[in-house]
Each structure stands twice: as structure tokens, then as C-alpha cells.
N, C-alpha and C positions, 0 to 999 in steps of 0.2 A: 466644789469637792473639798469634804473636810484635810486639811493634811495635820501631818505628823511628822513633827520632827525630831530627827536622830542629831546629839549635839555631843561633842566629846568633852568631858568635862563642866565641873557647875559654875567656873568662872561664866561661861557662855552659855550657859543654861540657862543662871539668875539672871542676866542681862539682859533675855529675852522674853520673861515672863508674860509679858503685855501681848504677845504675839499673837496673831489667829492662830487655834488649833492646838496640839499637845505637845508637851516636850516630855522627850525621854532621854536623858545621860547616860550615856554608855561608859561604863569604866572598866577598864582592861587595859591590859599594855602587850601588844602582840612583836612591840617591835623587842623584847626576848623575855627568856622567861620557854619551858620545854613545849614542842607544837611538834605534832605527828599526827596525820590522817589518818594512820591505823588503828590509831586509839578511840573506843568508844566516848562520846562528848563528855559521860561519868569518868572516865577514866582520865581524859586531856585537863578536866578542871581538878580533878583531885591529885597530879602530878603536878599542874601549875600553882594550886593552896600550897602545897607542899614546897615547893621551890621558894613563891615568895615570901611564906613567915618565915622561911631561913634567913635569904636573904633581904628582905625590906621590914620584916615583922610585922606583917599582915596576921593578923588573926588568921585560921587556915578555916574555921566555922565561916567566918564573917567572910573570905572572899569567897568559900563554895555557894552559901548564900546569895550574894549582891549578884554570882554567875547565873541561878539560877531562878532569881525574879526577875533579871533583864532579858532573859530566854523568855521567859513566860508573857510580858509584855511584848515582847515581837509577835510572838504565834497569834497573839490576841487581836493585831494589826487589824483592822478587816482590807481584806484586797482592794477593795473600793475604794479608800482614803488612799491621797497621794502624800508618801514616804521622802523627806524632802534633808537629806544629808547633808549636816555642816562641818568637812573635814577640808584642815587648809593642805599645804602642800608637804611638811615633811615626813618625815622615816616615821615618825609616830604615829600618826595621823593617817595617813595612806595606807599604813598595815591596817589599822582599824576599818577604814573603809576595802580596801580590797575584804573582807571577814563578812562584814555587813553585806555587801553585795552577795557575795555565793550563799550566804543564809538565804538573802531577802531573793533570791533569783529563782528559790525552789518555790516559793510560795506566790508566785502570776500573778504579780501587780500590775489593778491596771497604768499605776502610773509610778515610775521611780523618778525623782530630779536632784541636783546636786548643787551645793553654793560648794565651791573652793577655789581661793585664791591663795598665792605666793605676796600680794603688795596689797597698799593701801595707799592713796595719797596723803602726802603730810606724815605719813609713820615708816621714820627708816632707823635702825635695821627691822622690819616685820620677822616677827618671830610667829604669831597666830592670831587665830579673832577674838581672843581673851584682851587682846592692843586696845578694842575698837569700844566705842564708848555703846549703849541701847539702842540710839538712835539710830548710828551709823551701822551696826547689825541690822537692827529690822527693817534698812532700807535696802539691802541686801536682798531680802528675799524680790524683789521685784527684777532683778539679774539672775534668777535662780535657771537653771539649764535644765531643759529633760535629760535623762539617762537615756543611752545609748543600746539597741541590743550588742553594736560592736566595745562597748566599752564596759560593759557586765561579762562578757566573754573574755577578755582581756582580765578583767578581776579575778574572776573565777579559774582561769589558766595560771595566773601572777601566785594564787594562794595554795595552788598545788605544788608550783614549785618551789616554792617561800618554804612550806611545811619540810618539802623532800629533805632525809639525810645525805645525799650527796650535792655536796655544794656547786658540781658542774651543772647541778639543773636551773640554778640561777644565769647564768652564763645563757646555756643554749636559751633559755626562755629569752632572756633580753638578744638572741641576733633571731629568734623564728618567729616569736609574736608581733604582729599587727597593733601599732598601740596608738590606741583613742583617747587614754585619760589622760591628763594635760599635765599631772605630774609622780604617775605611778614610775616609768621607765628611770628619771634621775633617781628614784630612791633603789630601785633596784642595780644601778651602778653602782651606788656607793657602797651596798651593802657588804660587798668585800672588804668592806675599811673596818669591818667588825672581828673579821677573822685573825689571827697573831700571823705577824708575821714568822718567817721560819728565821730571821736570823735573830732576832729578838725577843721571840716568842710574843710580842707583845703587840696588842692592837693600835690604830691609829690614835685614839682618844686614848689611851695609856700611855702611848709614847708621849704625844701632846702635852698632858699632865706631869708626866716626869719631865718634861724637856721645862714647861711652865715652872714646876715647883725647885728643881736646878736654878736656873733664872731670878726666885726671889720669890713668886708668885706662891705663898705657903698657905695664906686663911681659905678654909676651902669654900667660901661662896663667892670670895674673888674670883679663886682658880676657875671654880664651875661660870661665872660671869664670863669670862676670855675663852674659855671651852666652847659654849653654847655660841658665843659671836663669831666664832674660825669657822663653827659647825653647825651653820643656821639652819640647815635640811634635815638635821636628827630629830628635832623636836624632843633632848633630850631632858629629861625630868630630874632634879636633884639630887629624889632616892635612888633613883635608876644611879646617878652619877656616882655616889656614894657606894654603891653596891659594887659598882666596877672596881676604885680605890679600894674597897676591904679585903677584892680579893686578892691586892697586892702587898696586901699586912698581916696575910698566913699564914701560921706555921712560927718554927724554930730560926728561918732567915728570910723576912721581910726584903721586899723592896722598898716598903715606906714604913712610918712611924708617926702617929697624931698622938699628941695632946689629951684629946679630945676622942668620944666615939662620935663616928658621923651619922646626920642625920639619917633615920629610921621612922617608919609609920608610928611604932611608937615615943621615940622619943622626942621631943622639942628639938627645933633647930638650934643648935652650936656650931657657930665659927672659930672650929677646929684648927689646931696648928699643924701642918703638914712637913714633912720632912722625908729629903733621900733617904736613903741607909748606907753605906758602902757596899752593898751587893746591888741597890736601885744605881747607885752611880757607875759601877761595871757594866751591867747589862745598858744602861742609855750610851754609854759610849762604844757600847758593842765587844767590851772584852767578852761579857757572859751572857748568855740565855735566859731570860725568864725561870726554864725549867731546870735551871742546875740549884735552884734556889727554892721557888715556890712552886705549885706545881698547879693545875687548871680545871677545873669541872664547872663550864660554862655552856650554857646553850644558845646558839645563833640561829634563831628561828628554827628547822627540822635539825640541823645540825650538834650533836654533841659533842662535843669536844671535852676527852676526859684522860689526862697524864698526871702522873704522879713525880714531885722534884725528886731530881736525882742525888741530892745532899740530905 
């Protein structure tokens, strides 16, 4: 059976070139950036162009584009090849593959299978399979697991609620679903740690970062280094990292202040100087809120969250 495989990113794409059968890179970032099922697929990619040239400076052409030749290469699949998914275990990754699933579920494969691991022998801390060297990838596939029909059902329930604006359907999903995938359920606990908290308006990786950059921790690819090792389940990306810090450099009373603009799709990477502000040092030690300073228009998967500061 010819297969086909879905690889997230070209680290692990190039690495695997030798392989039997096709590769396709899927590039999207589901774990945020605006998602609503209501919206027609034209509509979700041309909210989501629109979001990240703001925020990462994605050409907004170039991501409607790259959405809509990696659409056109799924449809093309033929059902007969077996679809053979390489998504490791975090927040990033897992959203992509819960995506992939409910796509590929509509279209009666005869066969789905999946490589995903959390470890590697000899590589600690494992962050993904961009770690592992060609070899140790393509002996991988010979570990490769069919897919489940109970664990494409669990994908497919995971991304409806993932999408939902009411963040309780995260919650009820993880105590009423049946769950088969080996590391969809920890991503979906954590994913609270995205939301602000209400005494500080500020999420877990914000607080983190302010608490890090208080401490000393100012060059931001250090910071993003100690970030990513507290936070090995996020799978989170630099610009993604970047884009969280700029939206605490907003307006007329910042909680931070660089040097430096941080890294962007367009711009080279710069190890940016970081700094509290005296409103970032209030709200970390909890005199003041987030929003009596800057204020928030962020999306947490179906979730918008959008206030204006009160300063």
C-alpha cells in the first residue's frame, strides 16, 4: 500500500526525504490564532491571514495560499494509500493532528495510522522529532500504530470543542469523552493555562515571563529557552512566543519594554533586550491588573477574548 505522510514542519519533512512514499508539511498553527466552526473554510483562513500578518507578519496572500494548496493536496489523497501522521505529543502538535483527523475522517480511508511520541531514548528534555536524527525517524515508521475508529471520534469531538466560544466546553469535553489518543487529554487540561487569569489579567506563560524577566532573565531567546523547558507540552514557537510579549508592549502603559522589535516572519531573529515597566512590576506582584494598563484582543482557540485598558 502506497502511504502518505502528513509531517508537521520541514525540519521533519527534510529529514525524511529517503522515505517510502510522499511527504506533505502541513503548516498552520491551530494551537491560536481565531477558529470557529461557524465560519465557512473561505472565511476561517481569511480571519486567520488576517490575524497572523498582524501579529507574526505573515504575508496575508502567502498564508491564504500555502492554506489552500495543502487543502488541495489532502482532497487528492486517493482513499487507498495509507495516511500515516507524524505529530509528537504537545499543544502544538495535537491541535494539528486533532484538524487532520476530522478532515481526513470525512473522506473513508482505507487506512489511517500514526507515529507520536512524548520520549526518545538518549534525548532528554524531548521537545519533538525535529530532536531525532533521518535514521532514527525512518525507523520509526516500522512502530507506526493504525488509527483507531474510537480515537478519530475522540479527535473529531476534541475539535469541536477546542473551536467552541464557551470555554466550559473544554472542561465538560475532558470529564465526558472516552479518550484513546495517548496525548490529546494532557493537552486539553492544560489549555486553561492560556486563558488570564482574573486577578492578574495575565496568562500562565505571561506571568512566567514577567516573573523570568523580574529575575534577570531579559535576552528574549534566553527567556523563550526557560519558557519552552517549564513548558515542554506547548510546543511553543518563538514567533508564537514573541507575539504573546508584544501584546504586553501596547498602547500608552506597557507592561514591558525591548530594545529590540522581536522576532517576526519578517524580520531576522534579534536577541532583544527585555524589561518590566513599573506598571509590569505592579500587576506581577498583584497590586494591578493587566487591564487597568493594557488591554486584550486575543484568541484561545474558539475563544475571544476582547477588553479594552481601563487607563
Amino acid at each position: 500500500m502506497y502511504m502518505i505522510h502528513i509531517v508537521n514542519g520541514d525540519a521533519v519533512g527534510n529529514k525524511i526525504q529517503g522515505i517510502d512514499g510522499e511527504i506533505i508539511v502541513w503548516r498552520e498553527m491551530y494551537d491560536f490564532g481565531p477558529l470557529n466552526l461557524e465560519w465557512s473554510k473561505e472565511e476561517q483562513i481569511q480571519k486567520r491571514a488576517i490575524f497572523f500578518e498582524e501579529r507574526l507578519g505573515i504575508p496575508e496572500a502567502f498564508f491564504i495560499s500555502n492554506c489552500e494548496k495543502q487543502d488541495s493536496l489532502l482532497k487528492n489523497i486517493s482513499t487507498n494509500d495509507e495516511v500515516v501522521l507524524w505529530f509528537e505529543h504537545d499543544r502544538y502538535d495535537q491541535t494539528m493532528l486533532m484538524y487532520l483527523l476530522t478532515v481526513l475522517s470525512s473522506m473513508e480511508f482505507e487506512k489511517l495510522s500514526m507515529i507520536s511520541i512524548d520520549q526518545y531514548p538518549g534525548i532528554y528534555p524531548f521537545h519533538g522529532l525535529g530532536q531525532l536524527t533521518s535514521q532514527q525517524l525512518t525507523a520509526l515508521v516500522d512502530d507506526k500504530k493504525e488509527i483507531t475508529k474510537e480515537q478519530i471520534r475522540e479527535a473529531v469531538s476534541g475539535w469541536i470543542a477546542y473551536n467552541s466560544n464557551n470555554k466550559e466546553d473544554i472542561e465538560k469535553w475532558i470529564q465526558t469523552e472516552q479518550h484513546f489518543l495517548p496525548f490529546l487529554l494532557p493537552v486539553f487540561k492544560e489549555h486553561g493555562s492560556y486563558f488570564p487569569s482574573s486577578k492578574t489579567g495575565l496568562n500562565e506563560v505571561e506571568l512566567l515571563s514577567l516573573q523570568l524577566i523580574n529575575e534577570g532573565v531579559c535576552q528574549f531567546y534566553g527567556l523563550f529557552k526557560i519558557v519552552t523547558e517549564k513548558r515542554v507540552n506547548d510546543g511553543l514557537s518563538d514567533l508564537h512566543f514573541a507575539a504573546i510579549l508584544n501584546e504586553l508592549m501596547k498602547g500608552m502603559n506597557p507592561l514591558l519594554s525591548s530594545d529590540l522589535p522581536l522576532p517576526n516572519y519578517k524580520l531576522s531573529p534579534s536577541n532583544a533586550k527585555l524589561e518590566l515597566t513599573s506598571h509590569g512590576l505592579d500587576v506581577l506582584n498583584g497590586k494591578k491588573n493587566r487591564l487597568d494598563f493594557v488591554g486584550i484582543d486575543w484568541w484561545i482557540a474558539g475563544v475571544h477574548i476582547q477588553k479594552n485598558a481601563s487607563s
